[in-house]
N, C-alpha and C positions, 0 to 999 in steps of 0.2 A: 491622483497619486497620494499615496500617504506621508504625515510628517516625516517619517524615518527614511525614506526615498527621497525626499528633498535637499537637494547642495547649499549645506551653509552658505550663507555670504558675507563671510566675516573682511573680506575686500572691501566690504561699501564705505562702514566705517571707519577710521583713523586705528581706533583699540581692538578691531576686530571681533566687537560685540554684536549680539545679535539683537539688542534691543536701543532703545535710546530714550532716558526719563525726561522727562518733563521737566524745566526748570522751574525753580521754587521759588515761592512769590517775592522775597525780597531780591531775585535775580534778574539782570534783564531779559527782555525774549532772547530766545538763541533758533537757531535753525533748528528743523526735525526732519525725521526719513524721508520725508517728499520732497526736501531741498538738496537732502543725500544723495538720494534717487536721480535725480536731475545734474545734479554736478557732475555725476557719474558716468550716467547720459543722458540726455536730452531726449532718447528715444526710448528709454524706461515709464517716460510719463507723458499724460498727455491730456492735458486743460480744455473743457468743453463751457459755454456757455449757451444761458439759454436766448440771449441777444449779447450783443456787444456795445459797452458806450463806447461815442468816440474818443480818441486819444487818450485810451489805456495805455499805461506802459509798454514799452515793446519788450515783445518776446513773451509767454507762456509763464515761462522759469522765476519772473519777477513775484510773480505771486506766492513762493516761497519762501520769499525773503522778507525778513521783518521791518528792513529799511523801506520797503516801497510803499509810496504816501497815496497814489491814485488808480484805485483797478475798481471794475463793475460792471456790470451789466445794464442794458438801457431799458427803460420806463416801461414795463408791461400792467399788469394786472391780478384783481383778488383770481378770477377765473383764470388764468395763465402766470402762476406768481412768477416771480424770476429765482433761476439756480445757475451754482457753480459749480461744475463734477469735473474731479482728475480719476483719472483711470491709471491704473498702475499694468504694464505690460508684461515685466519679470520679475514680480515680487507682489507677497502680498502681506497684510498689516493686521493684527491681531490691537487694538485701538486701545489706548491707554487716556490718552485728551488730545485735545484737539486747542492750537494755537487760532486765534481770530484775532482782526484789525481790522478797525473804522478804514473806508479805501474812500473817503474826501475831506473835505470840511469841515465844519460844524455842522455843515445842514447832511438830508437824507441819511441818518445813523441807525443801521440796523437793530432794532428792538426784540422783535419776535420772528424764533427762529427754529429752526431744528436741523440737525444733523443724523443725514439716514449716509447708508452703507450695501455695499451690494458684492455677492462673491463669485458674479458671472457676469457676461458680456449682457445678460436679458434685463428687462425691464422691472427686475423686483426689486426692491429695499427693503431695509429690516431701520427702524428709526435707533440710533445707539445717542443720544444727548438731544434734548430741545432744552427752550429756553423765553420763557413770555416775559416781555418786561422791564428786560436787563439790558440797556445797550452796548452795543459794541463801542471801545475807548480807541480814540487815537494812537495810545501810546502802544496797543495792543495785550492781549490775556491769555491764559491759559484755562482751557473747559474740563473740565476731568470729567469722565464718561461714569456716569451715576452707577452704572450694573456692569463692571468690566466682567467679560466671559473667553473664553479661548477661544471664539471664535472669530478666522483671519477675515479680511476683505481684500477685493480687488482693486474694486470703485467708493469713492468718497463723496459726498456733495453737502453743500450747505444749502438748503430752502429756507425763503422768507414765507411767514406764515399768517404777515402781518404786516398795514402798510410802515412806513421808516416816520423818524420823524418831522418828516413833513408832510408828509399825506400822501406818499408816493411809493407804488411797489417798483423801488429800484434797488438795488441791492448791489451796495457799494462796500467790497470787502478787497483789501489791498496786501491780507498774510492769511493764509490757509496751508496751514501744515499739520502732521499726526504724531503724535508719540507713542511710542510700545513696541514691542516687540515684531520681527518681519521672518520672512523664510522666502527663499523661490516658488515659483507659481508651477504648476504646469500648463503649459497653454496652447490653445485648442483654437490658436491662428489670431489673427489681427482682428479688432473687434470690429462690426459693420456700424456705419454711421447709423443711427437713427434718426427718422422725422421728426424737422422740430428744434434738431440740437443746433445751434451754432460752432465753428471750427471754431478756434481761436482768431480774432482779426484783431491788430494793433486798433483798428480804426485810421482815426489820421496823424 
């Protein structure tokens, strides 16, 4: 369906916009659409991993939130790196940046990374932000997406592309959220698990 067939969803937000900026660097992180999304319902969005470490936060939704200090994924590899993909069910996201936060300690800080995008239930990405070099801060940052284009997405993930720093493809990110602009999806049923993916598990 085309944009002009699409139902506003000026409901999601407070001001009834259809977009939501990016906060500016001397401001704290704030929440974006994916937290929106989630408050709204819970069954708008929906957190995949590619393992689980144990005793992630519970619930899905924490990883929206800029408060949460511990989320990640467990200890894979360069041949199987580790990712974290939300899929959006009723809404889809034309990407402006993207929010990220260090998800432990000091140790295992994500370095090299990239952020791909996908505007269907299949198996493609299109890569919209990478990033060699730069680690992810505890306190959390804002990515601004190098080549923004009109083009929405469904699915979101963050891939490491590179080990952390400590020699380990784990990939400990505890805020992932989008800013930009949103509209209703059309959609073509509940998306099918793929091989491979982890569901969400608090762990223990």
């Amino acid at each position: 369906a085309g944009a002009a067939s699409r139902p506003r969803l000026g409901y999601v937000l407070p001001g009834g916009e259809g977009e939501l900026l990016a906060p500016a660097p001397e401001q704290p992180m704030a929440k974006g659409l994916l937290a929106a999304f989630a408050e709204h319902s819970e069954a708008w969005v929906e957190v995949r991993l590619s393992s689980t470490e144990c005793c992630n936060s519970a619930g899905p939704s924490v990883l929206f939130d800029p408060r949460t200090a511990y989320f990640g994924t467990g200890e894979q590899s360069a041949e199987e790196p580790p990712w974290i993909e939300v899929r959006l069910r009723e809404c889809e996201v034309c990407p402006a940046a993207f929010g990220l936060k260090h998800g432990s300690d000091t140790g295992d800080v994500c370095r090299d990374f990239v952020v791909e995008a996908g505007s269907d239930d299949g198996d493609e990405w299109a890569e919209v932000l990478a990033r060699g070099g730069k680690a992810l801060s505890l306190v959390g940052g804002v990515f601004h997406v190098p080549r923004q284009s009109d083009v929405f997405f469904c699915r979101f993930r963050i891939r490491m592309t590179g080990p952390n720093s400590s020699k380990r493809w784990q990939l400990m990110v505890a805020w992932f959220d989008v800013f930009g602009s949103f509209r209703a999806r059309s959609l073509p049923g509940p998306p099918a698990a793929s091989a491979g993916n982890a569901e969400f598990d608090p762990g223990c």
